[in-house]
C-alpha positions, 0 to 999 in steps of 0.5 A: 849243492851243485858243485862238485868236490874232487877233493872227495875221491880221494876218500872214494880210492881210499876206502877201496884200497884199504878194504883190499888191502885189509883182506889181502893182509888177511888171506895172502901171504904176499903182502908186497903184492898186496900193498902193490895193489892197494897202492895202484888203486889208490893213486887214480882216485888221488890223481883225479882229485888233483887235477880237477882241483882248483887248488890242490895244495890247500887240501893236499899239502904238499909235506905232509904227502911227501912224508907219507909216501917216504913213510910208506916207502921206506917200511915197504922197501925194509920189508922187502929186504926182511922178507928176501924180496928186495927188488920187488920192494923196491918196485913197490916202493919206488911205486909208493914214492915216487908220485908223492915226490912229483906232486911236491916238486911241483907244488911245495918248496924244495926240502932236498938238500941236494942239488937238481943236478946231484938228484938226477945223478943219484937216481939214476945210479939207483935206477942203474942198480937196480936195473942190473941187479935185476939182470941176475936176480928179478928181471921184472922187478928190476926193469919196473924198479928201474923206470918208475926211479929213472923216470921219476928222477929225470922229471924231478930235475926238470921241475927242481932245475928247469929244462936240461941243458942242450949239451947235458942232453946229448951225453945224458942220451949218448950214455943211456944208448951206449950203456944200452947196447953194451948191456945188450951185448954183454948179455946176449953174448952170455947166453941171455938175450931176454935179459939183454933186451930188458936192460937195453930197452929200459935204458933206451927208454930212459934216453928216449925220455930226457932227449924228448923233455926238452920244453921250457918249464921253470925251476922252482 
């Protein structure tokens, strides 16, 4: 046979991830690290497989990977919490989650009872959240948590609920540089400006993304 099968690498990313994880699990005592790892080698080979798919979601279905990832989020994230690390949970967590809720948004129909709009504003008072509890406890996880949440959920509404309106935009960005610049301040004024700087550049970037995701896609 000459044709090529991207559905088979998938198994190649999953093979890979699985040996890792396995001998993580065995010979680290940071298992969130560990499943971290796992999860950020598995993901190209799945994404590869994707894209060069004719059709994906006749071999990826779109709920049973969207259960997956919830799955795995959700014991990732209690882990975290158990184990005292919750931001660094959630980072993995949200690693863990949020490409699996994309690929659904796009190819599966909608089982979010919320919403487009109630989505986006959910998520973005997680990537808050999580964003600020970082500033005092896990800086690094925090701001990562923050963007893969901020990020994530600000693509879900546009592919859930079409391109943002004009005048949406513009208090969703005026929002984000004005919580940027006073969490700047406040921060630097406290004595911590590399924190300061975290919290404002994440929410910059954040801004920098819904100002910029303006082309015309359609809800589904």
């Amino acid at each position: 046979m000459s044709r090529t099968v991207p559905e088979a690498a998938p198994l190649v990313g999953l093979v890979l991830s699985f040996a890792f994880a396995l001998f993580g699990f065995l010979f680290s005592s940071n298992h969130l690290a560990t499943a971290l790892v796992a999860v950020l080698l598995l993901y190209p080979f799945v994404a590869f497989g994707i894209i060069r798919s004719d059709s994906p979601d006749d071999v990826f279905f779109p709920d049973p990977v969207l259960a997956a990832g919830f799955l795995g989020a959700s014991a990732v994230f209690l882990y975290g919490i158990v184990s005292g690390q919750l931001l660094f949970g959630a980072l993995v967590a949200s690693v863990i989650a949020v490409p699996p809720v994309l690929y659904h948004a796009r190819l599966g129909e909608s089982v979010n009872p919320l919403p487009p709009d109630t989505s986006l504003v959910v998520g973005l008072l997680f990537a808050a959240g999580f964003l600020l509890y970082g500033a005092v406890d896990n800086l690094l996880a925090g701001a990562l948590a923050a963007v893969a949440v901020g990020f994530g959920t600000v693509d879900y509404r546009r592919q859930r609920g079409g391109p943002l309106a004009s005048r949406t935009r513009t208090i969703a960005l005026v929002c984000c540089l004005g919580a940027g610049l006073v969490g700047f301040g406040i921060l630097t004024a406290t004595g911590r400006p590399t924190e300061g700087l975290a919290v404002g550049g994440v929410l910059v970037a954040l801004g920098a993304f819904i100002a910029f995701g303006a082309e015309l896609q359609q809800p589904r």
